[in-house]
C-alpha positions in Angstrom: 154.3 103.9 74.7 155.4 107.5 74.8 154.0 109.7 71.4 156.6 111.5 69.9 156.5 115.1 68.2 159.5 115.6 66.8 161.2 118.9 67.3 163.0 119.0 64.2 161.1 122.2 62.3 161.5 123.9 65.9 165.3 123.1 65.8 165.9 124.4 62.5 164.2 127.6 62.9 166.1 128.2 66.1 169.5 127.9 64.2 168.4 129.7 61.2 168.5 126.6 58.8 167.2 125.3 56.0 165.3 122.0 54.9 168.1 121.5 51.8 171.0 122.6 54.4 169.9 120.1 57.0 169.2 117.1 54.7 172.8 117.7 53.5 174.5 117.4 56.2 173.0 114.1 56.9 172.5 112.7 53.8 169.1 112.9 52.5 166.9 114.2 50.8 165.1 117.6 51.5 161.4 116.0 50.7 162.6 113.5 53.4 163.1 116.2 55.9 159.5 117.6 54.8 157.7 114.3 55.7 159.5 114.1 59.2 158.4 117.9 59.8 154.7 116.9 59.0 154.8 113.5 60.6 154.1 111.4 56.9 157.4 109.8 58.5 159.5 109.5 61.0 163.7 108.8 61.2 164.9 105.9 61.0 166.4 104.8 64.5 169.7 105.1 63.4 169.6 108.7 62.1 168.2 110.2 65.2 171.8 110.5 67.2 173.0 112.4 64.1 170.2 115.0 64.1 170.6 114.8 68.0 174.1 116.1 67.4 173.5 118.5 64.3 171.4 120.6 66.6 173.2 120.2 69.9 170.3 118.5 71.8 169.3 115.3 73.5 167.7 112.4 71.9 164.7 113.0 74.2 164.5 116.5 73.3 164.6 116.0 69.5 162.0 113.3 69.9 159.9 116.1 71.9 159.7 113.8 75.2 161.4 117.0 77.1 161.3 120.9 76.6 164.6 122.1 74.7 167.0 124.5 76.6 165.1 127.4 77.0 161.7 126.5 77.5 162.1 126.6 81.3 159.5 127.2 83.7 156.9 130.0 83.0 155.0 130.8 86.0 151.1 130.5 85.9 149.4 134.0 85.4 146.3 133.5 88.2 147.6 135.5 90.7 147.6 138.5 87.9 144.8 141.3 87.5 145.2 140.9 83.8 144.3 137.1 83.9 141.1 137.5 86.3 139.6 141.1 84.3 139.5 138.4 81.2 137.6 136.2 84.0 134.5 137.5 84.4 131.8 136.0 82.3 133.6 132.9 83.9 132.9 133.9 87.3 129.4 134.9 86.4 128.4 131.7 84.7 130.4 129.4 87.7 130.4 131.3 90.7 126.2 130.2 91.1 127.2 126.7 91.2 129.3 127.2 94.6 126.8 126.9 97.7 123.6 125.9 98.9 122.1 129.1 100.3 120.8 127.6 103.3 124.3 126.4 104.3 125.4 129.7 104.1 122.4 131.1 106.6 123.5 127.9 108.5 126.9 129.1 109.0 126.1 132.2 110.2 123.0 131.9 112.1 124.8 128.7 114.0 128.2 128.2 113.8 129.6 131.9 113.8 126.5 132.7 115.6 126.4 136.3 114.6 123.3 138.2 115.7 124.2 141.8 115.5 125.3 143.7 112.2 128.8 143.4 111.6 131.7 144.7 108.8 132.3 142.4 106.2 135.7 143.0 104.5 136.0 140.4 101.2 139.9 140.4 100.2 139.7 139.2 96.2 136.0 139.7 96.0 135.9 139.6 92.3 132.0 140.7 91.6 131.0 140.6 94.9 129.4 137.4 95.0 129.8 136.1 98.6 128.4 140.1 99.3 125.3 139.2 97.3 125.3 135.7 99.2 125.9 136.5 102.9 123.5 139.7 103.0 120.2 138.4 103.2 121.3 136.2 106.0 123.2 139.0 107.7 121.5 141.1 110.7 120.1 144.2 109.3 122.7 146.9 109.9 125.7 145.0 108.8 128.0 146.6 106.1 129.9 144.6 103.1 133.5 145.8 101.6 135.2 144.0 98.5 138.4 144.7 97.6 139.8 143.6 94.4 142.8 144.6 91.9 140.7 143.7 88.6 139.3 146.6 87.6 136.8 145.1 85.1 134.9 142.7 88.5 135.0 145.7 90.6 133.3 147.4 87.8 130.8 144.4 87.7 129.9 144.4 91.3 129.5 147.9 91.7 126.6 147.4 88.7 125.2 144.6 90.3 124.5 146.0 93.8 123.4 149.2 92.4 120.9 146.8 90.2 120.0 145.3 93.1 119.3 147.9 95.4 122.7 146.9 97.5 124.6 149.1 99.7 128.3 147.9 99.3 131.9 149.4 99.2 134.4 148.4 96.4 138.1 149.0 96.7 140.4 148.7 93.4 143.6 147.7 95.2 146.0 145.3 95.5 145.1 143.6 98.9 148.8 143.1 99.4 149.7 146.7 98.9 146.6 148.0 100.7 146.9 149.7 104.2 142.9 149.6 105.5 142.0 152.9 107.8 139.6 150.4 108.9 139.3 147.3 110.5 136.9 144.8 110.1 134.4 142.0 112.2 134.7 139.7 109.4 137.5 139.0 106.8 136.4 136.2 104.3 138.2 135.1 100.9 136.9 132.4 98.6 138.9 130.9 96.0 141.9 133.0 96.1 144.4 131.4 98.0 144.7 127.9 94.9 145.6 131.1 92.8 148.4 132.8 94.9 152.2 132.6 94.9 152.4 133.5 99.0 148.9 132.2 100.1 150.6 132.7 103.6 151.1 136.0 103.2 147.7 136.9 102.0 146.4 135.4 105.5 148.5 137.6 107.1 146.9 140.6 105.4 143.5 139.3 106.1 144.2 138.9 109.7 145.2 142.2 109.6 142.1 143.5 108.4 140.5 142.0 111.4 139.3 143.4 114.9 140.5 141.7 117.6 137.6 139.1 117.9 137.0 139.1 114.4 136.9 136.1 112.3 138.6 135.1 109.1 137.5 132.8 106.8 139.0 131.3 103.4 137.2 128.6 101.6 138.7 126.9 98.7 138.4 123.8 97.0 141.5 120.9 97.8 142.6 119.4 94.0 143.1 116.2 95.0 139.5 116.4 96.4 138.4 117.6 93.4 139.7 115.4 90.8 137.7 112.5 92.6 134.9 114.0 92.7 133.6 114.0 89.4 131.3 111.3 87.8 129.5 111.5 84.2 126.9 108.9 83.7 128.1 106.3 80.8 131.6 107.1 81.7 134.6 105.3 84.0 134.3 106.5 87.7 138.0 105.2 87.9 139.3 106.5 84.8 137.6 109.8 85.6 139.9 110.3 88.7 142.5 109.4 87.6 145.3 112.2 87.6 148.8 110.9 87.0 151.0 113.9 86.5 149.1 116.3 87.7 151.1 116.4 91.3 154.2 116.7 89.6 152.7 119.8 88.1 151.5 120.4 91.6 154.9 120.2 93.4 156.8 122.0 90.6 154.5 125.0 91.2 155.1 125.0 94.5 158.7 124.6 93.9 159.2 126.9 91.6 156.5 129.9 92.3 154.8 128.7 95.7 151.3 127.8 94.2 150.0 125.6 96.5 147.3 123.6 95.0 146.4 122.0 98.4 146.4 125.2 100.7 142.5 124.2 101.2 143.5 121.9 103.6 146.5 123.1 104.9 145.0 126.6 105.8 143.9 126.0 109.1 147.1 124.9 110.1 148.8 128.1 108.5 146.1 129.9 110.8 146.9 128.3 113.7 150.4 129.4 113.2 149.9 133.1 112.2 148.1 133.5 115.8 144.4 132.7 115.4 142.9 131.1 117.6 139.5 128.7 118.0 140.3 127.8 114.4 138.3 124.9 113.0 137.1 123.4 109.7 134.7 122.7 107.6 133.2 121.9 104.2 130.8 122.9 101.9 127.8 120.7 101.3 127.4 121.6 97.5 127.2 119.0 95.5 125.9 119.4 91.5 123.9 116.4 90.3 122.7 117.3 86.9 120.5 115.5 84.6 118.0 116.5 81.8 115.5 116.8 84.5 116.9 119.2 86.1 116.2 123.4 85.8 118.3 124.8 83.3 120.1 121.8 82.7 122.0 122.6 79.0 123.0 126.2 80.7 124.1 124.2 83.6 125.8 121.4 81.5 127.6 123.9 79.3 129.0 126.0 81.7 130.4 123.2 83.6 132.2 122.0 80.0 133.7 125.0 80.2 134.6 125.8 83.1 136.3 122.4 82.8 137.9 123.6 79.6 136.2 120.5 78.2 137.0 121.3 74.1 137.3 118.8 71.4 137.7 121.6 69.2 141.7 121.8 70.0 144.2 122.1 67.2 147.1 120.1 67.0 149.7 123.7 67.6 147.3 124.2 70.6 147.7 121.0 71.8 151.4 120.8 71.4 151.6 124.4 73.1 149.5 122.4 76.2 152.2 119.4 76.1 155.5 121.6 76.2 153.8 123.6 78.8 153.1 120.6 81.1 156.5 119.3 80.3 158.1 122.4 81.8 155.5 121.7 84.7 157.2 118.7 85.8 155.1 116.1 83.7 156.5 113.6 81.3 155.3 113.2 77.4 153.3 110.3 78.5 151.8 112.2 80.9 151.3 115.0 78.8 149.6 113.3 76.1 147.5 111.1 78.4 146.1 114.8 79.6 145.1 116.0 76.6 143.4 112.4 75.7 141.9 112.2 78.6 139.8 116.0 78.2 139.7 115.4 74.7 137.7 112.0 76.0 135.2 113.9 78.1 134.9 116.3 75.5 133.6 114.0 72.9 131.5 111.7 75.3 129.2 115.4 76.4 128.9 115.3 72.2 128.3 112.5 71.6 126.1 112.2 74.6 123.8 115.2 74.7 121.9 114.0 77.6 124.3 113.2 80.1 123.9 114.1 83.0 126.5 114.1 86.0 127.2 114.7 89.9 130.6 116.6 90.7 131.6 117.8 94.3 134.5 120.2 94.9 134.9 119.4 98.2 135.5 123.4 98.9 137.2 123.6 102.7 136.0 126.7 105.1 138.7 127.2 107.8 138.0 129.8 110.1 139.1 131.1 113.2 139.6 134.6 115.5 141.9 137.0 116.0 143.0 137.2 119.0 142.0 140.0 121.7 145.4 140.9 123.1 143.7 143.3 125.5 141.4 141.5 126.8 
């Protein structure tokens, strides 16, 4: 059965009334309006069309099971600078987690086969991990650019080479807006395009970027992949994937704002389209199985609860905030609240469970292909 949260202290504030005006007007007492404010008590069945129709609204929206008019859509902030320069002890703490080096050598020693130095150009670079990643493995000679528009992980990365003895270029720009007086061997992203409204678009740029004969490459992570690969040892594999809703929150983002949370798999194909050619795909064969026997394991552990957002902690205002966002994301109450339980869940069993350990694979996607040489 649906939980209710009734939107009656909501309602009044919106039209400017009082408990003792409301309880009035429908006959009780103002104590009684209190209670149903605080959840002591709730209506009585019958009473519910008349506070439906003092404030104007549906039943469903005075019981809380959809937003009220005005709480419409509010698009998700990822593709923003300001969201990502509050990111990057988050990128610090997860981006570590994201590949096995010698897949990485693998890649390029065998699949792209480079053996000469090339031009790296990173479009959303953040600190300049995949830089710090691909290097080693480069041949000696080749050259790394990031561009980013958070000025706070440029910043970062610039630190970091220089710690690191690193020769690298970092561009503050919007890689939208930015015309390059350059062009590049090799255009990579990684776990951009998920937080884009145009992830099109962005391959576009990045193919523009490119030397005829370059390669591009995005690698992200496909949700649906994702949210089945997670098991925590004690827990319910099943219940664990489980992820009713979250398509509907899925399609309404693409609906509404054209975040695509499965571009991962779809990006060759977009690729393909745009004019590369030789495109092909792969994925990443990262996969974290962590127990108390492993290095670092309650670093490990902790960033992965929260990266995960994994908080028992919540407050019931937070979680209500959570709901009525979701609900304008396409989800129903049930939905909504099953959500929250289900984090909430997870939260509690890594408490109550200090040792657990778990596996999780994000199935992250490369697709790659060339640009083609239209002079050749």
């Amino acid at each position: 059965m649906n939980k209710l949260s009734l939107r009656i202290a909501d309602l009044r504030k919106r039209t400017k009334v009082t408990q003792q005006e409301l309880a009035d007007s429908i006959g009780v007492s103002f104590q009684t309006i209190s209670k149903w404010e605080t959840g002591v008590n709730m209506p009585d069945i019958t009473i519910l069309p008349l506070l439906a129709d003092y404030f104007k609204v549906s039943t469903d929206q005075l019981l809380g099971l959809k937003p009220l008019d005005g709480e419409t859509y509010i698009p998700e902030k990822t593709a923003t600078k300001e969201f990502w320069n509050q990111k990057l002890e988050y990128l610090l703490r997860t981006r570590k987690s994201y590949w096995n080096d010698d897949y990485a050598h693998f890649l390029i020693s065998q699949v792209w086969k480079i053996d000469k130095p090339i031009s790296v150009l990173d479009c959303g670079c953040g600190y300049g991990f995949l830089g710090l990643l691909l290097l080693p493995y480069l041949p000696e000679g080749s050259t790394y650019t990031g561009i980013d528009f958070a000025e706070d992980l440029i910043k970062k990365g610039k630190t970091l080479f220089e710690s690191q003895k690193l020769e690298a270029d970092f561009l503050c720009e919007n890689v939208f807006k930015y015309s390059a007086e350059n062009q590049y061997d090799f255009v990579i992203c990684q776990a951009v395009l998920r937080h884009l409204d145009n992830p099109s678009d962005f391959i576009q740029k990045m193919i523009q970027f490119a030397k005829p004969d370059g390669y591009v490459v995005c690698i992200d992570a496909n949700r649906e992949f994702e949210c089945c690969g997670l098991y925590i040892d004690g827990m319910d594999y099943q219940e664990l994937c489980r992820h009713e809703g979250l398509e509907k929150k899925w399609r309404t983002e693409l609906a509404m704002q054209g975040r695509d949370y499965a571009v991962a798999i779809r990006t060759a194909h977009i690729m393909q389209k745009l004019g590369l050619v030789d495109v092909e795909v792969r994925i990443n064969d990262k996969a974290e199985f962590v127990t108390t026997q492993s290095a670092n394991y309650e670093e490990t552990k902790n960033d992965f609860i929260t990266y995960n957002d994994w908080t028992s902690g919540i407050s019931k205002d937070e979680k209500e905030k959570l709901i009525l966002h979701l609900l304008t994301h396409g989800l129903s109450r049930k939905e909504a609240e099953d959500y929250c339980s289900r984090n909430t869940e997870i939260a509690n069993f890594f408490s109550d469970n200090p040792t657990a350990g778990y596996t999780f694979v994000k199935g992250k996607m490369i697709s790659y292909g060339k640009k083609a040489n239209t002079s050749a």
